[in-house]
Every structure is written in C-alpha cells, then in structure tokens.
C-alpha positions in Angstrom: 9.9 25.6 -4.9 7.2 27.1 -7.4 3.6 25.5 -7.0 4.0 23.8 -10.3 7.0 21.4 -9.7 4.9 20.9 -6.1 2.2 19.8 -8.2 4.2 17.9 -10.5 5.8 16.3 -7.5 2.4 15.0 -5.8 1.3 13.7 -9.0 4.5 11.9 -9.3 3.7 10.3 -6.1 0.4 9.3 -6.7 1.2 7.7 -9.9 4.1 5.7 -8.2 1.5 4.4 -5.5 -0.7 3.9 -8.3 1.5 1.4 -10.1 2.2 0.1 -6.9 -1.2 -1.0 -6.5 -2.0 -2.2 -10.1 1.1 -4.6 -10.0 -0.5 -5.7 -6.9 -3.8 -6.4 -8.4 -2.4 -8.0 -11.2 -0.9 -10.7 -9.1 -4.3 -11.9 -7.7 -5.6 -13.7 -10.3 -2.5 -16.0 -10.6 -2.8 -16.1 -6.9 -6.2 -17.5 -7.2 -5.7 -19.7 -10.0 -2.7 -20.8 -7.8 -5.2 -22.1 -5.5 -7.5 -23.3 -7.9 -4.7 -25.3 -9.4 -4.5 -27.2 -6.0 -8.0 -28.0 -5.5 -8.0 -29.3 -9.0 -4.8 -31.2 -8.5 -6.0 -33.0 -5.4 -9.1 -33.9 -6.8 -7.3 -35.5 -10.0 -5.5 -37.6 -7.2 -8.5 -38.4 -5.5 -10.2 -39.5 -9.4 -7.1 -41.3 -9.9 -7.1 -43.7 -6.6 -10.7 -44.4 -7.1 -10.6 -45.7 -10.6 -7.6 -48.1 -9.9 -9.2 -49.1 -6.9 -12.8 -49.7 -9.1 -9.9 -51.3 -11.6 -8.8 -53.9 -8.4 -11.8 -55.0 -7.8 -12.8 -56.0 -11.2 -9.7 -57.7 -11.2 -10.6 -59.6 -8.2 -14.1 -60.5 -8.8 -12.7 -61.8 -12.2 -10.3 -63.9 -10.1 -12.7 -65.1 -8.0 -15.2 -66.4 -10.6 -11.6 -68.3 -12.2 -11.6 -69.9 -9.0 -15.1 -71.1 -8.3 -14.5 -72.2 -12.3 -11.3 -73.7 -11.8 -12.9 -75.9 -8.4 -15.9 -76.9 -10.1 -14.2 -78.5 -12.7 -12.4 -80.3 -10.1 -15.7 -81.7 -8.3 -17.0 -82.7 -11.8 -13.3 -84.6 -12.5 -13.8 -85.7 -9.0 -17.5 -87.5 -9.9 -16.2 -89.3 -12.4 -13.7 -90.8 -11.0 -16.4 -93.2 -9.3 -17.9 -93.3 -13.2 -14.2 -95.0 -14.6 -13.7 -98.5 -15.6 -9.7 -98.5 -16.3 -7.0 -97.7 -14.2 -5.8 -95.8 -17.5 -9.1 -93.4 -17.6 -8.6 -93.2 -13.6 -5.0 -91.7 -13.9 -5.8 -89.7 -16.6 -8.8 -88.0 -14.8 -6.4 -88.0 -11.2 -3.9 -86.0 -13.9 -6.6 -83.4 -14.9 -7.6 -82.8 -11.1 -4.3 -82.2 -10.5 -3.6 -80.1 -13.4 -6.6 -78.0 -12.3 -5.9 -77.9 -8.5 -2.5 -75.9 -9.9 -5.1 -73.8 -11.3 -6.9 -73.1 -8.7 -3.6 -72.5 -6.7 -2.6 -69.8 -8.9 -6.1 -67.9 -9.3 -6.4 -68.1 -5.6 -2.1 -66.4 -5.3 -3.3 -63.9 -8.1 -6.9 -63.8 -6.1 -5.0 -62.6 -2.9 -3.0 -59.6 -4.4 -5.7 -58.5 -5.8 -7.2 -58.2 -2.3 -3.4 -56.9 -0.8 -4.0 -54.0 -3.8 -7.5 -53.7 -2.8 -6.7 -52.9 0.8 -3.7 -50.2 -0.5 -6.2 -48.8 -2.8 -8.8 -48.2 -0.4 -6.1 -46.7 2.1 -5.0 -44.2 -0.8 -8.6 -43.3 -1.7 -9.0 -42.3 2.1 -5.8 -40.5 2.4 -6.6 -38.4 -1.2 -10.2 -37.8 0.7 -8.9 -36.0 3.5 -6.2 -34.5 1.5 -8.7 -33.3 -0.4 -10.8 -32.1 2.4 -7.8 -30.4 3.9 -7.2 -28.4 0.6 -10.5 -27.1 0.0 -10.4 -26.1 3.4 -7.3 -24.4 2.9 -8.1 -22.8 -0.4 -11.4 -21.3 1.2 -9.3 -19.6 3.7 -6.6 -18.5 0.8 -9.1 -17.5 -1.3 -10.8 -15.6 1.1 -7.8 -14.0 1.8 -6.8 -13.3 -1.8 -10.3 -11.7 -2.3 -10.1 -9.4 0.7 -6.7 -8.2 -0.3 -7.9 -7.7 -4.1 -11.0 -5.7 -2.6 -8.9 -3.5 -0.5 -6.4 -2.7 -3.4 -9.0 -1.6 -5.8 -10.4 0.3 -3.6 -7.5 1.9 -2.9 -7.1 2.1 -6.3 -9.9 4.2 -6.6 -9.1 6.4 -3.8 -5.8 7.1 -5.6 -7.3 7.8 -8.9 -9.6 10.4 -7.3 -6.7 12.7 -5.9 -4.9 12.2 -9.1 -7.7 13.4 -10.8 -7.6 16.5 -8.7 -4.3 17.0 -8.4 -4.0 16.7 -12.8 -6.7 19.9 -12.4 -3.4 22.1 -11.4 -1.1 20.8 -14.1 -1.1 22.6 -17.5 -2.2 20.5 -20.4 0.7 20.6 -22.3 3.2 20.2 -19.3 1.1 17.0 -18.3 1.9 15.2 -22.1 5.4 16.0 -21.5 4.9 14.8 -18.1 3.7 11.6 -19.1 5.8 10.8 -21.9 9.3 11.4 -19.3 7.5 9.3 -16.6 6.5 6.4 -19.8 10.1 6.2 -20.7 11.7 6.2 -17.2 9.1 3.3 -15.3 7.3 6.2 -14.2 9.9 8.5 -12.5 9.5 11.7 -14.6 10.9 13.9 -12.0 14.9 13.9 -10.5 15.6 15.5 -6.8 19.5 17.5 -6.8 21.3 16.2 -4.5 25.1 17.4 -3.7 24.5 19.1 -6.8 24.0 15.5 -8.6 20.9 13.8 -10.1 19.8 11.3 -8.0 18.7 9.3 -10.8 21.4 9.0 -13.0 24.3 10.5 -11.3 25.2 13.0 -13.3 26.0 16.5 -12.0 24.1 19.3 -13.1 25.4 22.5 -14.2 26.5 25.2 -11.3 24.1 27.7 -13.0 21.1 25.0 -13.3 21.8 24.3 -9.2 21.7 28.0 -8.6 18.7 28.7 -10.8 16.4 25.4 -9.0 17.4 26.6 -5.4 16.0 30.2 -5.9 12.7 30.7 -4.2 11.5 32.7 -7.6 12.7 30.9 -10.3 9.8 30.3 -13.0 11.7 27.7 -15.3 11.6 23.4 -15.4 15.0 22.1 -15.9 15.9 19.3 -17.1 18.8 16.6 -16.5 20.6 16.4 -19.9 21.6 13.2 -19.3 18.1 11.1 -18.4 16.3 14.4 -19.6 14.0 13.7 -16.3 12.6 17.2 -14.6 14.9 18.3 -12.0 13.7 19.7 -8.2 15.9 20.7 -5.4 14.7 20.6 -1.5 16.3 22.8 0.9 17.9 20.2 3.5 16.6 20.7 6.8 18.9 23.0 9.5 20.9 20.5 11.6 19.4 20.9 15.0 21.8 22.8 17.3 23.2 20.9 20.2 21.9 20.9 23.9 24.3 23.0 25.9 26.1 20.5 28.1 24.4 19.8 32.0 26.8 21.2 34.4 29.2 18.6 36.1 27.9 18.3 39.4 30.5 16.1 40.8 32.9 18.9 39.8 30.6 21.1 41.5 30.8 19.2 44.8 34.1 19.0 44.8 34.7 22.7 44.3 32.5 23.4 47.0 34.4 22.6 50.1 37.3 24.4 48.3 35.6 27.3 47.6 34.4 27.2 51.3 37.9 26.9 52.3 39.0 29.8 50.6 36.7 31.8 52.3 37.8 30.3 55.8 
C-alpha cells in the first residue's frame, strides 16, 4: 500500500479513538449532575419531613393550650357552682361544664394525633437523615469515580491529539481538507477497506480495474467508492497457514510390526 493511504489510514484511527473519547467526556457532566441531582433530592426530602414535623408540633402545642383553656373554664364553672342560689342557675352552670368537658374531650382526641403524627414525623425525619447520610456517602464515592474517569479520558485525549498532530505532518494539505470533509459527512469514516472486491461500507462493488489498480504494490492514485465517495484501501489477506503434516499412527505401527517381523521369519 503507498505511505500516503498508510498515513491516511492511522489518522483515520486516531480520529475514531478521538471521538471515542470526546463522546465519553461529554457524558460526565450529566453523570455528575446525575449525582448531584440525588444529593439534592434527598436533602429536599429531609427539608420536607422537618418542616411538617416543626408544622405537628405547632399544631400540638396549640392543642394543648385549647385544653388547659378548655379545663380552666371548667374549674371556674366548677367554683361557682358553690356561688348559685337557684336550682335553675345550678343546671345551667352543670350544662356549661358539661358542654365544656366535650370540649376538652375533643382537643385532648385532636391533642393525641397530633402526638401519633408527631412520633411518625420524627421517625421520617431520622429515616431521610440516614438516607441522606447514605447518599452523600454514595455520591462521594460516584463522584470520585466520575472524576477519575474524566481525568483519565482527557488525558488520553491529549495523548491522542499529540500523535494526530504528528501523524497530520505526513498528510498533504490539500489531501487533509478533502480528508476531513469525506470523514465530516460519513461520522468520521473517510476511508473504505475492499473486501471480496466490495466496499465494506456501503456494499457496493468496485470496478475490476479499480480492484486491480488498489492491489498493486506501485500504484500512485486515491480511489474512490462512487457510491459513498469514501477513499478506498485494499489489504493483502494474510496466507492461510499450511497444515501440520499428520503424526504417524502408531497403533498402525505396532500392529505392523509383528507382521513385518513375521515376514521376515
């Protein structure tokens, strides 16, 4: 093959890692905001359980100042009684206490789920804590990850860059812009191996001249595939490796022996 399409070849593979490695780098920010997103998350959940739990407890101390309300009107009702003169204003206060006792009765039902939602409140507020806990943890360990991974890639980047570089050294201007422009408009496969006289890219058989012409040692010209107008290359398959003559049979070997040792006899 001429040193040109060998150079054109290399470069191809270098610029196929390349994009290799770019698409790869261009995931970890979504990877890390991935874990960001987490943190976040469980911390909203965690911000969420602790204001309703603050909520509950407002709640409850409001109930029980409606009870120690509601039962001191009910000692007050309860003095007077011994202040009364008439059995009317004694029934009428005994109707009060009793109206107020219900009162107290259902502050003191409301009171107690109040402390029911207290006690699930501060059992989510725990569970979003260590659920917190467990995804910072986590998301250290991811994102040190992520970052290790990103640092390795871009310095493989660069290490890939640098041979392009050198490599682009032994490719003519011009032939690089075409190059580039075939590799743009095919994801960056500019160049097509012949294979049973087809393009591996497309399919399309090439011309018996165009064959003939790529797999001489001197030939000076780029072809092209007129279909996907990508650069053609052909490679020499390797020569099948000959077989191993066969091991002799040495069971047929024994058993020829006493014959042949008969025959002699």
């Amino acid at each position: 093959m001429q040193a040109i399409l060998k150079h054109l070849l290399d470069l191809q593979a270098l610029d196929i890692r390349l994009f290799d490695v770019r698409t790869r780098l261009a995931t970890f920010p979504k990877h890390l905001a991935e874990v960001n997103s987490r943190v976040v998350a469980a911390k909203a959940e965690l911000d969420h359980s602790k204001a309703a739990q603050i909520a509950t407890l407002k709640e409850r101390k409001k109930y029980e100042l409606d009870v120690e309300q509601w039962k001191e009107k009910v000692r007050k009702y309860k003095d007077q009684l011994y202040e009364v003169k008439t059995n009317e204003a004694y029934k009428t206060l005994q109707h009060e206490i009793q109206t107020v006792e219900a009162e107290i009765t259902k502050s003191e039902d409301r009171l107690l789920e109040q402390m029911v939602a207290s006690e699930e409140y501060d059992r989510r507020v725990k569970a979003a804590q260590k659920a917190l806990e467990e995804v910072e943890s986590a998301s250290r360990a991811d994102r040190a990850r992520i970052q290790d991974e990103q640092s390795t890639a871009e310095q493989e980047q660069a290490k890939l860059a640098k041979e392009r570089e050198q490599v682009v050294t032994h490719v003519p201007e011009d032939l690089l812009d075409h190059y580039t422009r075939i590799a743009k408009k095919h994801g960056g496969v500019a160049l097509a191996e012949i294979r049973d006289e087809t393009c591996t890219q497309c399919g399309v058989r090439v011309r018996p001249h165009v064959f003939q012409e790529l797999r001489r040692d001197n030939n000076d010209e780029l072809y092209h595939c007129e279909t996907c107008t990508r650069i053609l290359y052909y490679l020499e398959p390797a020569p099948a490796a000959s077989p191993s003559p066969a091991a002799p049979d040495k069971t047929a070997a024994a058993d020829q022996a006493p014959l042949a040792q008969s025959n002699n006899g």
